[in-house]
N, C-alpha and C positions, 0 to 999 in steps of 0.2 A: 457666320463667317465674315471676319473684316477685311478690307480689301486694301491692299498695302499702301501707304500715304508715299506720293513722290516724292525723290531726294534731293538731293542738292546736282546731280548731274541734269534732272527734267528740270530744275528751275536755270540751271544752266541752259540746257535746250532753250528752254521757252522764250528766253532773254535772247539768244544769239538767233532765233526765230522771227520774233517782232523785227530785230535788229539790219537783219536780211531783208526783210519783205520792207520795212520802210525807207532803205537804202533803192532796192530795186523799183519801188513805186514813186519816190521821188528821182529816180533817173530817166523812168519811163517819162513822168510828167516834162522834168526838163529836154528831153528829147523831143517830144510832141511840141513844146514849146521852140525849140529850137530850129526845128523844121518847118515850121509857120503850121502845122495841120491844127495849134491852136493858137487863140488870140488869148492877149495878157490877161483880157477880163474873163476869160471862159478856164484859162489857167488857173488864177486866184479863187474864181468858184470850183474847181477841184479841189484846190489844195486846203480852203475853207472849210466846205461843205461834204465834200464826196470822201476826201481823205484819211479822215478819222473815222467814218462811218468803215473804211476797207479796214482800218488797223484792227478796229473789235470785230469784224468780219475773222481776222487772222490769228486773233487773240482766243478766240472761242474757241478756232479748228485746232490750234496746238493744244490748248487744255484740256479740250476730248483725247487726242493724241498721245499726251502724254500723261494723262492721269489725274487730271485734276476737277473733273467734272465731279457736278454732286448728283445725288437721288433723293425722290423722295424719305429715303429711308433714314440718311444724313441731319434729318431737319430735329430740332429738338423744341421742345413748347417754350415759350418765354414769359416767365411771371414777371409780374411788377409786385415790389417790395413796398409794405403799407407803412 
């Protein structure tokens, strides 16, 4: 049984998804920023360090989501050519 490949609407999803959460997570930051609860240096090690770490955090959960996850069963052997 093969399990259906996602279309062009989940690749849509998935794009207007990242696109949402990275909009909201850099609004959040400049909010937090904005209101003094952080400092510029503790701002820029979010937006550096912590920030990309949430976007694949985000990118993972909509690919399960919408179908894009693999299985082991997915995997195929890979030869090298002599």
């Amino acid at each position: 049984m093969t399990t259906p490949v996602p279309g062009p609407d989940a690749r849509i999803a998935f794009r207007l998804g990242v696109l949402a959460a990275s909009v909201a997570g850099l609004t959040i930051l400049a909010w937090l920023l904005r209101s003094g609860a952080l400092s510029v240096t503790t701002g820029v090690y979010v937006a550096v360090a912590l920030f990309p770490v949430y976007l694949l955090v985000v990118a993972s959960v909509l690919s399960v989501w919408l179908g894009y996850d693999k299985d082991p069963t997915d995997l195929r052997p890979v030869y090298r050519s002599r």
